[in-house]
N, CA, C and O of each residue as an XYZ file, in Angstrom:
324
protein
N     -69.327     51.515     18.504
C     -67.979     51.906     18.808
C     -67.059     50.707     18.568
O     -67.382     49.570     18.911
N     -65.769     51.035     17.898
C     -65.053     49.695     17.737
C     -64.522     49.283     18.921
O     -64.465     50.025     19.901
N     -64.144     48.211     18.911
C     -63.266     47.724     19.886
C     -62.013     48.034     19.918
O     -61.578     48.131     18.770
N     -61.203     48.242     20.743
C     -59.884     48.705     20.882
C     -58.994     47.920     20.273
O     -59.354     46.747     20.377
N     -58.224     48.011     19.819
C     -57.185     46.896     19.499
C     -56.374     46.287     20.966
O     -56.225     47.067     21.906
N     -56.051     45.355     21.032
C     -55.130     44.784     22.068
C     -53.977     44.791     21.903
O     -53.619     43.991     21.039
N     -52.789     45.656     22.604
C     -51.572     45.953     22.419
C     -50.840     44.498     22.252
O     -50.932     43.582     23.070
N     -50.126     44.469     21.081
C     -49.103     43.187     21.217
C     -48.377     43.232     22.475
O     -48.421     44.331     23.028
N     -47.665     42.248     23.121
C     -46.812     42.198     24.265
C     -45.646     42.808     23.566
O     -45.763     43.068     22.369
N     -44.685     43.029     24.108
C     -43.317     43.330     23.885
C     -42.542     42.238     24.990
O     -42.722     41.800     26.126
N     -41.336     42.082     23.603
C     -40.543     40.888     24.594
C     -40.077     41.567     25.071
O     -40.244     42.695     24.608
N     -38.973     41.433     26.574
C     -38.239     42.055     27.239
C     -37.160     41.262     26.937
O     -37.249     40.041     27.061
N     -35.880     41.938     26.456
C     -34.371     41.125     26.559
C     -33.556     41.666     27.933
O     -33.299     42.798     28.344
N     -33.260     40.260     28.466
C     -32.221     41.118     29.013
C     -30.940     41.908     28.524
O     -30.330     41.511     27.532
N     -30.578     42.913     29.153
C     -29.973     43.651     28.879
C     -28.253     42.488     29.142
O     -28.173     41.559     29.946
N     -27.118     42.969     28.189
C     -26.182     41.837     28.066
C     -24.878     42.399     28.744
O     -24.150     43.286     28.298
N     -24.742     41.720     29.873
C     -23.904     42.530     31.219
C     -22.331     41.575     31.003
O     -22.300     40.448     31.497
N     -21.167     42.072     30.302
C     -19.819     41.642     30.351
C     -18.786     41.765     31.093
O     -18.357     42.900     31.304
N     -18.078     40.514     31.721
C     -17.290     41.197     33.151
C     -16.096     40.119     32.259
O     -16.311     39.032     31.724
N     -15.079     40.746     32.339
C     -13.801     40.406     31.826
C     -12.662     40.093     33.294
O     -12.090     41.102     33.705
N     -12.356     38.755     34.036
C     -11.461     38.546     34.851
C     -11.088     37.615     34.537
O     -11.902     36.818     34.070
N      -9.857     37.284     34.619
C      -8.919     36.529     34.872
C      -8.905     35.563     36.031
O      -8.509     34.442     35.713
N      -9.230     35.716     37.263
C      -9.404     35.402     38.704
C     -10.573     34.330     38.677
O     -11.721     34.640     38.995
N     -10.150     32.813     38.206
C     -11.225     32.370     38.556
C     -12.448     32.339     39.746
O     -13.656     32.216     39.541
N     -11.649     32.512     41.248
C     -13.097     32.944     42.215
C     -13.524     33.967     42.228
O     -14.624     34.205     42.728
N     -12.356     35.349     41.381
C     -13.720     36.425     41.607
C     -14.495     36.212     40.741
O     -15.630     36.567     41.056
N     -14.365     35.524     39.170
C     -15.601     35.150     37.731
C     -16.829     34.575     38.721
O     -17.953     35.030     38.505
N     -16.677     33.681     39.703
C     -17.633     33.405     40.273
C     -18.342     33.869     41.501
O     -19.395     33.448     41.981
N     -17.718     34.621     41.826
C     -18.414     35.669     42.889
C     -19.007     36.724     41.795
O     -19.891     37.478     42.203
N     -18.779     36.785     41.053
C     -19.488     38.007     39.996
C     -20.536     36.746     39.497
O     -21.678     37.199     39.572
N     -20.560     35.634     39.119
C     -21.757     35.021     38.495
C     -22.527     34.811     39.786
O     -23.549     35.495     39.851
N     -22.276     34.012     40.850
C     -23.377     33.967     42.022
C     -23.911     35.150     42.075
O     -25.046     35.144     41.600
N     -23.459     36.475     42.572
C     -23.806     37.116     42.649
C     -24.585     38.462     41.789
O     -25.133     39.358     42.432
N     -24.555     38.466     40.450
C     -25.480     39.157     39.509
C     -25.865     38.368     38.353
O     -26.044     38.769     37.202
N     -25.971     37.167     38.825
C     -26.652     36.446     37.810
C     -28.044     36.441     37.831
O     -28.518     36.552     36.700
N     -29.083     36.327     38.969
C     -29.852     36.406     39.328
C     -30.493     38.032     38.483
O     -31.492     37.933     37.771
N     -29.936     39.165     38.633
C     -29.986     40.724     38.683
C     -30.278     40.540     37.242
O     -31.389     40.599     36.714
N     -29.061     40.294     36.638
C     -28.733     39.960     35.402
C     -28.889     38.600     34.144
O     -27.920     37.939     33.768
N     -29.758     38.478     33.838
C     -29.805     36.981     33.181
C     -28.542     36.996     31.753
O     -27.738     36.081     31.573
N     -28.616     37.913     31.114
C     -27.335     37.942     30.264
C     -26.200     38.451     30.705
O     -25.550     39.180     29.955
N     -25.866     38.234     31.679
C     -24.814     38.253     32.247
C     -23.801     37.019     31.461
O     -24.151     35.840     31.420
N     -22.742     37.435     30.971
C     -21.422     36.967     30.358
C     -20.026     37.299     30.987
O     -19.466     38.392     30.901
N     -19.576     36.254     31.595
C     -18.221     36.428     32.452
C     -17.207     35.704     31.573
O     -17.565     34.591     31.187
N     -16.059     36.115     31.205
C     -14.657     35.320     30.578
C     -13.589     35.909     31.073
O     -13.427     36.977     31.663
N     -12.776     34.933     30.700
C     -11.193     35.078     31.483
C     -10.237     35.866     31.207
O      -9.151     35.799     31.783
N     -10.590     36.950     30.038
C      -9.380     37.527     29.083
C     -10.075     38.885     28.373
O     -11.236     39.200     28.114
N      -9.000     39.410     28.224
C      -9.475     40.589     27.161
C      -9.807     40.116     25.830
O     -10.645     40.816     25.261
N      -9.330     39.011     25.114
C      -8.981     38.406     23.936
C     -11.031     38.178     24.030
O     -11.834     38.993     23.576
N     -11.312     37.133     24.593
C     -12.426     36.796     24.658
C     -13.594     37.790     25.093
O     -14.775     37.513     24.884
N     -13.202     38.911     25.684
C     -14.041     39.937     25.841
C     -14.281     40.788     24.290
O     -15.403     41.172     23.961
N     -13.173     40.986     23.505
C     -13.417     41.127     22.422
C     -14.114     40.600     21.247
O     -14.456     41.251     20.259
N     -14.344     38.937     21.533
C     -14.940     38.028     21.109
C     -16.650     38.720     21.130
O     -17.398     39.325     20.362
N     -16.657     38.285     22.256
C     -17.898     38.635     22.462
C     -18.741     40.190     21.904
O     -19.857     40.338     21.407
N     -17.810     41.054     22.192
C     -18.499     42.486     21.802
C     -18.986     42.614     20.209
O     -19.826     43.215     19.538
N     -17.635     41.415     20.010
C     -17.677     41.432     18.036
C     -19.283     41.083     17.693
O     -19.945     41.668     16.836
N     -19.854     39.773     18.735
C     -20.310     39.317     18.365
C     -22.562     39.732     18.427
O     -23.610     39.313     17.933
N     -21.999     40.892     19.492
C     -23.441     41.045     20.279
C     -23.463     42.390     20.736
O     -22.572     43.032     20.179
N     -24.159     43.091     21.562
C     -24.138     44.765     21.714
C     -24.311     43.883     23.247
O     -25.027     42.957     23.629
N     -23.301     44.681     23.823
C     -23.441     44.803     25.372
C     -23.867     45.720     25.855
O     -23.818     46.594     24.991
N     -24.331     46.162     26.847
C     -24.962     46.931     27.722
C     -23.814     47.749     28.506
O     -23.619     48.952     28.336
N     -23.065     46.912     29.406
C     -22.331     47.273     30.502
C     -21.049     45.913     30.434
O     -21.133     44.692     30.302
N     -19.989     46.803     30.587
C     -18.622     46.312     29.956
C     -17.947     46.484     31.493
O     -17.907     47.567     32.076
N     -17.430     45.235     32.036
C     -16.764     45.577     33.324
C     -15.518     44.799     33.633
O     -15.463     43.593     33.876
N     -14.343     45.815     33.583
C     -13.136     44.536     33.250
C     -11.810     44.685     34.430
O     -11.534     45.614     35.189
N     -11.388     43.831     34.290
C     -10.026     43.909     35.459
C      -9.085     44.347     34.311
O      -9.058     44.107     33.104
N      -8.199     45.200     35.288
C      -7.056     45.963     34.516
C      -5.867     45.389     34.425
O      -5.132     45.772     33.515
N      -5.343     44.214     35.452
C      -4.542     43.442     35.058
C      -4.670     41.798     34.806
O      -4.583     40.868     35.608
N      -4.973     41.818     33.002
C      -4.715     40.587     32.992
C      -3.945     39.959     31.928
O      -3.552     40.485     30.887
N      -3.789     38.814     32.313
C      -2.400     38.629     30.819
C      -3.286     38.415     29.450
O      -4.466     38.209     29.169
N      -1.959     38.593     28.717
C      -2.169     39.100     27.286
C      -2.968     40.749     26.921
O      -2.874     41.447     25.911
N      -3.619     40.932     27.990
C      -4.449     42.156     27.219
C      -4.777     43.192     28.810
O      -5.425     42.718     29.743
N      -4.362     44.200     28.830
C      -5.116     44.882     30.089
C      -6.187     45.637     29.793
O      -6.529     46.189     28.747
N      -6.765     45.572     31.076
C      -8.570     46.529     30.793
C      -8.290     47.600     29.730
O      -8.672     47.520     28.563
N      -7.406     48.862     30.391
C      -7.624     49.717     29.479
C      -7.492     49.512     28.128
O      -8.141     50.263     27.400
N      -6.630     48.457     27.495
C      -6.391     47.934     25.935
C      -7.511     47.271     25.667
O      -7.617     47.107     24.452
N      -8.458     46.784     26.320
C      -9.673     46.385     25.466
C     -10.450     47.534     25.589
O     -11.342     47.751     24.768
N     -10.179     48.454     26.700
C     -11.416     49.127     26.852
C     -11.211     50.598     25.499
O     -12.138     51.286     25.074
N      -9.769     50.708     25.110
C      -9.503     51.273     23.898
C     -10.233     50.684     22.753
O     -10.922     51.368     21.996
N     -10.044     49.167     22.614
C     -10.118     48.473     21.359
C     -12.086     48.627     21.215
O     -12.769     48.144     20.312
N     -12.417     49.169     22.011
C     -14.083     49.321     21.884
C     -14.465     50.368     21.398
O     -15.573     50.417     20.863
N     -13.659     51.443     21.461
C     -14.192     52.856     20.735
C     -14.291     52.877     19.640
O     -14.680     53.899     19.074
């Protein structure tokens, strides 16, 4: 009887978690707190740079404040469709 083959591993990625604020202590109450949950977790200050990023990578979960300057949530959250 042959021997079985041995399944390759599969890498696991984390999944790439984007939080768009403006508010420097809440950026860091969102990194203390789901960084751990989340290892690709990506926090920035702007819609501008939230766009950056999406250009650049497939996110998972997109989570943004609605008022911030230059760009509000819903205008990036348009500019993603």
């Amino acid at each position: 009887m042959p021997a079985a083959a041995a399944a390759a591993p599969t890498a696991q990625v984390a999944p790439c978690v984007l939080i768009a604020e403006d508010h420097l202590d809440t950026r860091r109450v969102y990194e203390i707190g789901l960084r751990a949950m989340f290892p690709g977790l990506i926090v920035v200050a702007d819609g501008t740079a939230a766009l950056d990023v999406l250009r650049a990578r497939e996110v998972a979960v997109l989570l943004s404040d609605q008022r911030m300057p230059g760009m509000l949530g819903d205008t990036l959250l348009a500019e993603t469709a």
